[in-house]
C-alpha positions as CSV (number, residue, x, y, z in Angstrom):
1,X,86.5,127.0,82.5
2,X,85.0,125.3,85.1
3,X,81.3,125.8,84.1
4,X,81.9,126.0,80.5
5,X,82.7,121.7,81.4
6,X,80.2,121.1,83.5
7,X,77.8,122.6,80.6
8,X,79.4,120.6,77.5
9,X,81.9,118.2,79.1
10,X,80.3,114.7,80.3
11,X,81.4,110.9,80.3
12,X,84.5,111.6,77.7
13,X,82.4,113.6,75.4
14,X,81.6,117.3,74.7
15,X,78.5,118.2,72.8
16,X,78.6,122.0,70.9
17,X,75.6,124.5,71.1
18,X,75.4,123.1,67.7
19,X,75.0,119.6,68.5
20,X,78.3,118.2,67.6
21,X,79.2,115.9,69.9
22,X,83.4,114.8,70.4
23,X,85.0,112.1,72.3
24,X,88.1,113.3,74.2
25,X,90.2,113.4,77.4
26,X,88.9,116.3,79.6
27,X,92.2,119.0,78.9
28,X,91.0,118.9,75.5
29,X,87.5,119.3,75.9
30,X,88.2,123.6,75.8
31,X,90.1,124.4,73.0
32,X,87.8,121.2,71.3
33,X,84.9,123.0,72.3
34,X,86.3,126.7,70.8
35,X,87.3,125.0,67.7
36,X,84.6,122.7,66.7
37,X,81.8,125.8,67.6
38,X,84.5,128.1,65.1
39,X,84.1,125.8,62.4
40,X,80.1,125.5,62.4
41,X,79.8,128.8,62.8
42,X,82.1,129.6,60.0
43,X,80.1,126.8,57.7
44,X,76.9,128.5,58.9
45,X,77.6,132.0,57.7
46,X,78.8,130.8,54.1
47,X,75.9,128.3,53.9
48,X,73.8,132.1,55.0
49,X,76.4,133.6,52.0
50,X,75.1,130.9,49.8
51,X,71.7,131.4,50.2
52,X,71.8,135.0,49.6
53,X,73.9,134.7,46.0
54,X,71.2,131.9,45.3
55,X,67.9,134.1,46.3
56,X,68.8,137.3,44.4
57,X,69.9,135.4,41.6
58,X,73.7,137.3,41.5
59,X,76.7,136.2,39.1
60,X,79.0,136.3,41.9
61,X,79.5,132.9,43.9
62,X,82.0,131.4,46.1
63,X,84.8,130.3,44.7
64,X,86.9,128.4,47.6
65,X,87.2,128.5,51.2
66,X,91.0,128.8,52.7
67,X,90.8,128.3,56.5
68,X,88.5,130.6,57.6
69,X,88.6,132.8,54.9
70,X,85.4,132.9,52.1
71,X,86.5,133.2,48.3
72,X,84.5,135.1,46.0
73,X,84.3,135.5,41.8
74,X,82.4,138.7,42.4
75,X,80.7,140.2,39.0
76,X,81.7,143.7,38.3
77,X,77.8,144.8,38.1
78,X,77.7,143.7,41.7
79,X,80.5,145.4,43.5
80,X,77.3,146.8,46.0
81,X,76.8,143.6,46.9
82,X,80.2,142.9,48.9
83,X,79.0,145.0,52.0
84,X,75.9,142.9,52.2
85,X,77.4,139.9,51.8
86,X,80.4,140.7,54.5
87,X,77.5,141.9,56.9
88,X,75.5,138.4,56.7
89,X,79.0,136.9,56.9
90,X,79.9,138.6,59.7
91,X,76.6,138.4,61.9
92,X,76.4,135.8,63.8
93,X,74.3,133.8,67.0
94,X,77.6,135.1,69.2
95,X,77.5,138.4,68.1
96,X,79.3,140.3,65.1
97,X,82.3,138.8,64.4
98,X,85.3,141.2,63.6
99,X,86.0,140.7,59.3
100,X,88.8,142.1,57.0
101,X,87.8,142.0,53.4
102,X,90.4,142.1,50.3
103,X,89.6,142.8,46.5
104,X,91.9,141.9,43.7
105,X,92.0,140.1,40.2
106,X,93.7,137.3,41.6
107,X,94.7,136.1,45.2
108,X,98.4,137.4,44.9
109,X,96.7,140.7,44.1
110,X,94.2,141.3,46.7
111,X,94.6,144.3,48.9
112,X,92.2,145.2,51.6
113,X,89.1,147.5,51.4
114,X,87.4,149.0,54.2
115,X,84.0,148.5,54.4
């Protein structure tokens, strides 16, 4: 705890390995810290989603994002492509992060796969 403030906590304002920089009072520099590095991570890996759909020129795309959860209109011809796309989404600069992937016609249907 300590370290991690003297590393990203200074005058009232934290500043993320990404560059984001927050006012707050120091007992909420942590979880601010945890949080705001979560989010840009998360935005990272679908903007690294993105890119992929766009580059090989697929039908599926991403539909909505729920929290920290990716929705995608995936095209039947390229059901392959969901264990590429859930290994660039899970891949990240902290190391892989741990993903749980669901398929259905619609999101009351979805029911997870293991991939």
């Amino acid at each position: 705890r300590k370290k991690i403030l003297e590393k990203y906590y200074k005058n009232g304002t934290i500043t993320t390995i990404f560059d984001r920089t927050i006012e707050c009072e120091e007992k909420k520099a942590i979880p601010l810290i945890v949080q705001s590095t979560t989010t840009d991570t998360f935005f990272e890996r679908v903007l690294m989603v993105s890119k992929f759909l766009k580059e090989y020129k697929l039908k599926t795309f991403i539909t909505a994002l729920i929290h920290d959860s990716v929705v995608l209109d995936v095209d039947k011809s390229e059901i392959k492509s969901i264990a590429e796309i859930i290994n660039i989404f899970s891949n990240t600069n902290f190391g892989k992060y741990l993903t749980t992937s669901k398929i259905g016609n619609n999101l009351s249907e979805m029911k997870l796969i293991g991939l």
